[in-house]
C-alpha positions as CSV (number, residue, x, y, z in Angstrom):
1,X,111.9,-52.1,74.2
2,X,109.1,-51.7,76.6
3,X,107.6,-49.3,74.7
4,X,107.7,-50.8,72.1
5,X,105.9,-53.8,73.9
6,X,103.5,-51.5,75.9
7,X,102.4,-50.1,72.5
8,X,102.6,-53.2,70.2
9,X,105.0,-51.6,67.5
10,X,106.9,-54.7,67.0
11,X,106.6,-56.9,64.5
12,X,109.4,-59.0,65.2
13,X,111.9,-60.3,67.9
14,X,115.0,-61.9,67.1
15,X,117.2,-63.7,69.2
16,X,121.1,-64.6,69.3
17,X,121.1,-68.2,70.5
18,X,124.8,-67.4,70.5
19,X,124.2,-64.9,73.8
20,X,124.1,-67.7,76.9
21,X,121.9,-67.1,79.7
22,X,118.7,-66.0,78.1
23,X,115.6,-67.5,79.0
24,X,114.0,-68.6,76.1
25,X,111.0,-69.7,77.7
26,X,110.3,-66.9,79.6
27,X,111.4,-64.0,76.6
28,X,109.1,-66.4,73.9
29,X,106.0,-65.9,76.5
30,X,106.6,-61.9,77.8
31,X,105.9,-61.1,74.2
32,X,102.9,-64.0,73.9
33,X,101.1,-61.5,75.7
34,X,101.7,-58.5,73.0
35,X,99.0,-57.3,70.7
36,X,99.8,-57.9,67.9
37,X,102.0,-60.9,68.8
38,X,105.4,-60.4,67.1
39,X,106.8,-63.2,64.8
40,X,109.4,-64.7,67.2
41,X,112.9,-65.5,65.3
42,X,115.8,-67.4,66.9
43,X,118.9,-68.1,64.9
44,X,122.3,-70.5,65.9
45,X,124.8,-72.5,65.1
46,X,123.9,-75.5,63.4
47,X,125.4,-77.8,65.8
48,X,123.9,-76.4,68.8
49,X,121.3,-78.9,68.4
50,X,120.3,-78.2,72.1
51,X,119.7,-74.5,71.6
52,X,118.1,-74.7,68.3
53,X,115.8,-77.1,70.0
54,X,115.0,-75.3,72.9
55,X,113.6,-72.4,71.0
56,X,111.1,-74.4,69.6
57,X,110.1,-75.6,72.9
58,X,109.9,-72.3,73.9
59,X,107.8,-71.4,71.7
60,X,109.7,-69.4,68.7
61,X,107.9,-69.3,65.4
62,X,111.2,-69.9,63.1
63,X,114.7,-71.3,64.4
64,X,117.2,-71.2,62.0
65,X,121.0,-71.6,61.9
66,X,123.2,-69.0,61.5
67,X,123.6,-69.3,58.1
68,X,120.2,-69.3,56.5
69,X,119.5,-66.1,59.0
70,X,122.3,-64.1,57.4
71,X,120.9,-65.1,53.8
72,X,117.2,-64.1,54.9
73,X,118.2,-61.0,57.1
74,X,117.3,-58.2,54.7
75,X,113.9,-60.0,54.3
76,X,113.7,-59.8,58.0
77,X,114.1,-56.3,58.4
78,X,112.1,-55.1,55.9
């Protein structure tokens, strides 16, 4: 991953609302910085109202619940 970053070859960043004890805030702002900036992606359960919400504080471009990301994740990938 740092390569990656160092060399701006990534075009998106996905993240797992699921996996506790990430720092939204913090992850959405390291790659703020990256040139180009990637599309930021957080996906959740759709009752984690908190998490899906604090993603979009942080800052990521497109929160979703877990459903609509498993409909849209060949798109994403491409």
């Amino acid at each position: 991953m740092e390569r990656a970053f160092e060399q701006g070859g990534v075009a998106r960043v996905i993240a797992d609302l699921s996996v506790r004890g990430i720092d939204l805030a913090a992850w959405a702002g390291r790659w703020a910085s990256a040139d180009p900036r990637p599309e930021l992606i957080a996906f959740g359960s759709h009752v984690d109202e908190a998490a899906l919400s604090a993603a979009r504080d942080a800052g990521f471009d497109r929160v979703m619940p877990n459903s609509r990301f498993h409909r849209e994740l060949a798109e994403l990938v491409r």
